[in-house]
C-alpha positions as CSV (number, residue, x, y, z in Angstrom):
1,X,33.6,89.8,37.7
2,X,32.9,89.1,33.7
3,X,34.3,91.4,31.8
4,X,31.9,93.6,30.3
5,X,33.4,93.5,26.7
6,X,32.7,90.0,26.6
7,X,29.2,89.9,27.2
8,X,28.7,93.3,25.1
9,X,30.7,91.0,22.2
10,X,28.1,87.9,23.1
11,X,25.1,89.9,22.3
12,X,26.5,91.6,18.9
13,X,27.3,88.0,17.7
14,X,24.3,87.2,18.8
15,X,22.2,90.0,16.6
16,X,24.6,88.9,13.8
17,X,23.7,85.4,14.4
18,X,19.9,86.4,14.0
19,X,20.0,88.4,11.0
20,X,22.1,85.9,8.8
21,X,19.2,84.2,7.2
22,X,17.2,87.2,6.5
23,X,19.8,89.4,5.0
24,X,21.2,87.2,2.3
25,X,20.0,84.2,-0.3
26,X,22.3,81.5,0.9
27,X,22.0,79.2,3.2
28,X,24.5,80.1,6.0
29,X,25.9,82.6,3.6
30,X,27.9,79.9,1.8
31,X,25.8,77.8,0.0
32,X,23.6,78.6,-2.8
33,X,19.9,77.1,-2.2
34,X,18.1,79.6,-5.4
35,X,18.9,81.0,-8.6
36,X,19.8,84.3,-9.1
37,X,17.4,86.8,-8.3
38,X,14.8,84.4,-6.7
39,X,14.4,84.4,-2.6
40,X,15.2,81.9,-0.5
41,X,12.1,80.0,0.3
42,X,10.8,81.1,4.4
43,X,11.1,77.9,5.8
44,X,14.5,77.6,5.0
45,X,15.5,80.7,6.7
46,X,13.4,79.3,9.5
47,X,15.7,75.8,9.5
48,X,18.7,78.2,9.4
49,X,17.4,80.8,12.1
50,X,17.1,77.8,14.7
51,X,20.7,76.2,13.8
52,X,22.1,79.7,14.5
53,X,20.3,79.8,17.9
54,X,21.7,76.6,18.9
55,X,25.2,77.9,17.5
56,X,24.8,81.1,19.4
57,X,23.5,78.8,23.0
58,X,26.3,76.9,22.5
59,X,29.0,80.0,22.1
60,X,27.2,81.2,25.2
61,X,27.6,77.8,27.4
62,X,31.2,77.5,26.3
63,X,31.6,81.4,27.7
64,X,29.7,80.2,30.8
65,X,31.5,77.5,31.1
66,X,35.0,79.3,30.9
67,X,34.4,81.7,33.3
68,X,33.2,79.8,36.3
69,X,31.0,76.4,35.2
70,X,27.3,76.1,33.8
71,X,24.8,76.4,35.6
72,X,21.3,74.5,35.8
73,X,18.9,76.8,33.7
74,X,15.2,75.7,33.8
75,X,12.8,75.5,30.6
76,X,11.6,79.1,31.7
77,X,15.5,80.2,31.0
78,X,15.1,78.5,27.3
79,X,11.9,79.9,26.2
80,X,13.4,83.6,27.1
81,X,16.7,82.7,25.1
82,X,14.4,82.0,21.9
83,X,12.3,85.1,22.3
84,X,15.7,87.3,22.5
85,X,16.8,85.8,19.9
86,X,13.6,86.1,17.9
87,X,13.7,90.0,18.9
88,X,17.3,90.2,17.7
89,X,16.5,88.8,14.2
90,X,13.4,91.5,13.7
91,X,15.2,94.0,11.9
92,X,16.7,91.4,9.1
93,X,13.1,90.4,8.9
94,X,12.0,93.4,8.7
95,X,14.3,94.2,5.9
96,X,13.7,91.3,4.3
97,X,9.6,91.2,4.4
98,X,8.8,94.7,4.4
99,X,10.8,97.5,3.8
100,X,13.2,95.7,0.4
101,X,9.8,95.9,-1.0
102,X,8.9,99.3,-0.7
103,X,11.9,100.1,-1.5
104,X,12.1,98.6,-4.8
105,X,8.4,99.8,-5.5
106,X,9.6,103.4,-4.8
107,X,11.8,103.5,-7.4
């Protein structure tokens, strides 16, 4: 049986993992991509967003491959991966699109 603490660690990195691009103006929180106070342009969160999926599938096959082997997974399997993933980064977007703004205009 796979310990549950495991897998309930997987998904937080995961929701981490999807959040990084939106939440900050770096690229992969290290590098510095605009001036200060400008945004980060969209489509390089979008670059980062998909590395960090294929950072957090490949955390996930090395777990899967510790515990017992991997598994064939067909496309189906993928395509549900990336919506998950897309559903975890919605708050950061969120933040980041929508409410930052009303925010600052409410002051």
């Amino acid at each position: 049986m796979v310990n549950e603490t495991l897998v309930q660690g997987y998904i937080v990195a995961l929701l981490v993992l999807a959040n990084l691009p939106f939440i900050n103006q770096r690229l992969f929180v290290l590098i510095p991509v605009v001036k200060a106070g400008e945004r980060k342009p969209f489509w390089f969160r979008l670059v980062e967003w998909f590395v960090l999926y294929a950072i957090g599938i490949g955390i996930g096959l090395y777990l899967e491959d510790q515990i017992g082997g991997i598994q064939h997974k067909p496309w189906e399997f993928w395509v549900v991966t990336l919506f998950m993933f897309a559903t975890l980064a919605a708050p950061g977007f969120i933040w980041q699109y929508q409410l930052k703004k009303q925010l600052l205009s409410a002051r």
